[in-house]
N, C-alpha and C positions, 0 to 999 in steps of 0.2 A: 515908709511902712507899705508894703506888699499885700494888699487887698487878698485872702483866699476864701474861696468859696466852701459853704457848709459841707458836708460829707456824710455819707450815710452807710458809709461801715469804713472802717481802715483795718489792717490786716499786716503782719510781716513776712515777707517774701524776700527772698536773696539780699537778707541782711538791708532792705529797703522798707523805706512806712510805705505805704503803697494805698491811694485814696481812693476810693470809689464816687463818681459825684454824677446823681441823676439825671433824667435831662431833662427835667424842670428846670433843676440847679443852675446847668449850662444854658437854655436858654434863656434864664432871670441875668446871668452874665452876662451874657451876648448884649442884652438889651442895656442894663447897666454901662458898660465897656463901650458902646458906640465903636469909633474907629479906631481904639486902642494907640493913640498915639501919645508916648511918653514926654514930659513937660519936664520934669525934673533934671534941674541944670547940673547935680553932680553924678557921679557915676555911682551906682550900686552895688553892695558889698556887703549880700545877705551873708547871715550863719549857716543857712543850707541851700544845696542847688536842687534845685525839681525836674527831673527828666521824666519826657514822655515819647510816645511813640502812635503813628496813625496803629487804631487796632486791624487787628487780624481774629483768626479764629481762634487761636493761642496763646493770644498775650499776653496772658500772665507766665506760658511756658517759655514766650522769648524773653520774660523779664526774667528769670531764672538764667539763660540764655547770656545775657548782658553782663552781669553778676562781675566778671573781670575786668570790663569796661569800665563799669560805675566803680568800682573798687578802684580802679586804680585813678579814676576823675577822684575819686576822695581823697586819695596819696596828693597827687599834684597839686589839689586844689587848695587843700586845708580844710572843704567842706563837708559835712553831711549830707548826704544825697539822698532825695525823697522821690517816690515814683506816682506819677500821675495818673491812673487810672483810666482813661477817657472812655467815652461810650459812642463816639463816631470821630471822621475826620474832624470836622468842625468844634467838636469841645478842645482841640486840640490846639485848633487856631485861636478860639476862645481865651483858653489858658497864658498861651504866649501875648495876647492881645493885653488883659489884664495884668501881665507882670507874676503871676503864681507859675507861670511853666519858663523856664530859663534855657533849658535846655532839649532840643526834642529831633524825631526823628520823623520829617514829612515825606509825601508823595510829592512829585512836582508840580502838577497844577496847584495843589493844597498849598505847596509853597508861595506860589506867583498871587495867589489871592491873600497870602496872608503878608508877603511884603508890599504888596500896592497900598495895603488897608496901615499899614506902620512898618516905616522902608527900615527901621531898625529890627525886624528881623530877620535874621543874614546868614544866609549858608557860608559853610566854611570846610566843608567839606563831604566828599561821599565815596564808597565801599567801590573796585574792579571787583568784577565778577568773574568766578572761574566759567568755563565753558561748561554747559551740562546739556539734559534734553532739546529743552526748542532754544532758553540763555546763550546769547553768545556772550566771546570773551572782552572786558573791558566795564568803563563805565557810563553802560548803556543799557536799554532794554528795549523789549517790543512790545506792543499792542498787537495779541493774538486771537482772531475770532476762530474757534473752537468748536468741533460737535461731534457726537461720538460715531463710530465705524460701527456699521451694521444697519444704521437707519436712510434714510433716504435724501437725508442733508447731507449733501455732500459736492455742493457749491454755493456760491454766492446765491446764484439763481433760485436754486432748491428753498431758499429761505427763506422764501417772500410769500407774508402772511403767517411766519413763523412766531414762535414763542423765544425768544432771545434774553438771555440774562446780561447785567450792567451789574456794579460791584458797589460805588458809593458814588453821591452827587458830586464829592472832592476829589475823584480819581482822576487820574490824567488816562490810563490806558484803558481803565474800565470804566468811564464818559467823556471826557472829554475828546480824545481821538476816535474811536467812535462815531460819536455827534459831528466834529467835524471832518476830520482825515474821510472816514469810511463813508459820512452822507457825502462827501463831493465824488468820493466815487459809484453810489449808485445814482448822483444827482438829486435828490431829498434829503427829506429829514427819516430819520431812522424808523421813527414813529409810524411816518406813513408805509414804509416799507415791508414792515414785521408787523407779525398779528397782534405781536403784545412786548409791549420792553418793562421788565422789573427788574429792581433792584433787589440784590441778595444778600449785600452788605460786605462781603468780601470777597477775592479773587479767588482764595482756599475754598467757599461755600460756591461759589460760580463755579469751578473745577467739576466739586462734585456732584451738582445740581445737575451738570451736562452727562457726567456717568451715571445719574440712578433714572435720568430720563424725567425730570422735573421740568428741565427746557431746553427746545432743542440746539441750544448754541448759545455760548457766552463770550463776551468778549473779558480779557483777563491779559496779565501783566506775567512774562514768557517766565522770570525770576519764580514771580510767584507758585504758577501751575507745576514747575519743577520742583517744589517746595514737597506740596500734593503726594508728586510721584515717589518722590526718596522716602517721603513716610509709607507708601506702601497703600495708599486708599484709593489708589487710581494706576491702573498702568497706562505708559504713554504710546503705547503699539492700538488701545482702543480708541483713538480719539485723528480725527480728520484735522487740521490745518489749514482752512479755507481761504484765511488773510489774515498778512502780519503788516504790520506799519513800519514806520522808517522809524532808526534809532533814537529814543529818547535818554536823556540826561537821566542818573539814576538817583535813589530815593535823596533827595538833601541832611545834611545834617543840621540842623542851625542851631542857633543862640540868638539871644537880645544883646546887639550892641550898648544899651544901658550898663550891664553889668562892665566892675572896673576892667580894664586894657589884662591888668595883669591875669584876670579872673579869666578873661577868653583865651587868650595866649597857651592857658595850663589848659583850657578843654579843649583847644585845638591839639594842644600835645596828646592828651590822651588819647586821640584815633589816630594822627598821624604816624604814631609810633606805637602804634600796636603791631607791628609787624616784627619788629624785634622784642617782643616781649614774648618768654616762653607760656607763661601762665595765661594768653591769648590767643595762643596758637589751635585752641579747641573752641572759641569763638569765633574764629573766622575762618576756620573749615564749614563749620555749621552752615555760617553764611555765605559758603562758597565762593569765599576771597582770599584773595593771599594781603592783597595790602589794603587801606585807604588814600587815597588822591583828594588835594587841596581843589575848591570851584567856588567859583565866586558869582555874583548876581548874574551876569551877564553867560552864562554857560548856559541859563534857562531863558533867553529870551525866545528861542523856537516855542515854548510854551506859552510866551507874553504875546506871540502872534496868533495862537491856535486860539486862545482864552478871546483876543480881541475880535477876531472869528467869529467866533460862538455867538459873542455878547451881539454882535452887529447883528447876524441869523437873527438873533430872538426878539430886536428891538424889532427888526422887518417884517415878523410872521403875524 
């Protein structure tokens, strides 16, 4: 039996039940869930699968978005597919921790803390990116510190005692590289650096935060701010490129190990082979991919070493 948490509106959306769950709810989880490590000696083989995604500014417009993906996880699977709502990284992790989210779509930090906490949640796969604005091509991306053309930030230097935007506590590109990548290179911690570090919640909100002059430089995930510019709320000729990071592994796809062999198998099919499916072909333009590529735990241990970084910094300070 599969523990799910109350909900305080549900709604249908691209042919998905779609939960909303506050973040009382998620935090009563959290604390409920401890380290989420599953005990249960046979394998899992609910009637429905629950796919979620870290949010954005959009989410519910990428779950609209997905509609091909999940549809055809329903074909393969035999299942019904429920959509999980989330209200930050961390309900996200929440959810896979508890057993109610099965299937989901993390950032890689978000990932490496949510397999260290229960190693049976397991990437299996993630999205090449076409080339675009600052994206290069493959599956990778950058950490880009950002600020817009016409102000006076317009180096590293310029920024000190500045207003800097961060994206989520679970981001890899919008905190964690940052915190550590970019404090080893001005030698601190970022904090001491900048006049003010807040968080905006997303890399789309970071983007535009830096165009309407809310703060003067953000740092933000290269994919994402390209996301920003194709919809037209940002051009990318306004905006300076002060620091990028070395290439990270891109978003993970995972599952719970828990669920049966045959069960991951089919949701592995499902990404893998969306590149010959014609009714996906408008999904993965979107997301500015041609294919999906197979990764497994160890393609993110660059991040298992930036995270054990971190963690050391902050035990030391």
């Amino acid at each position: 039996m599969r523990a799910k948490p109350s909900t305080i509106s549900m709604r249908r959306r691209a042919g998905l039940t779609v939960r909303a769950v506050s973040a009382a709810t998620s935090a009563a989880l959290a604390a409920v869930l401890g380290t989420g490590i599953a005990t249960a000696a046979e394998c899992e083989n609910p009637d429905a699968l629950t796919f979620a995604m870290v949010p954005t500014e959009e989410t519910v417009a990428e779950l609209e978005l997905y509609k091909p993906v999940t549809d055809r996880m329903a074909e393969l699977t035999g299942k019904k597919i429920e959509f999980f709502m989330p209200t930050s990284y961390a309900s996200v992790v929440e959810g896979l921790l508890g057993g109610f989210v099965d299937v989901a779509v993390l950032g890689p930090y978000t990932y490496v803390i949510a397999n260290e906490k229960d190693p049976s949640i397991e990437v299996f796969a993630t999205y090449a990116k076409k080339p675009g604005h600052l994206q290069e091509e493959g599956p990778g991306y950058r950490a880009a510190l950002v600020s817009k053309k016409g102000t006076k930030f317009t180096s590293i230097e310029s920024l000190e005692g500045a207003t800097v935007g961060l994206t989520d506590p679970g981001s890899t590109s919008g905190n964690l590289m940052p915190r550590v990548v970019f404090g080893e290179k001005i030698g601190m911690d970022i904090e001491d650096y900048f006049g003010k570090v807040a968080y905006t919640g997303s890399h789309e909100l970071s983007t535009v935060a830096v165009d309407q002059g809310k703060v003067d430089a953000a740092f933000v995930a290269t994919h994402r701010f390209d996301n920003v510019v194709n919809k037209g709320e940002v051009k990318v000729e306004n905006f300076n490129v002060l620091w990028q990071s070395d290439p990270i592994p891109q978003d993970p796809f995972v599952y719970r190990t828990a669920l049966c062999e045959d069960i991951r198998a089919k949701i592995e099919e499902t990404f893998l082979g969306l590149k010959d499916q014609p009714e996906a072909q408008e999904f993965l333009a979107n997301v500015k991919s041609n294919t999906f590529v197979p990764m497994g735990s160890k393609d993110y241990d660059i991040i298992r070493t930036l995270k054990k970084a971190k963690d050391e910094r902050k035990k030391s300070n």
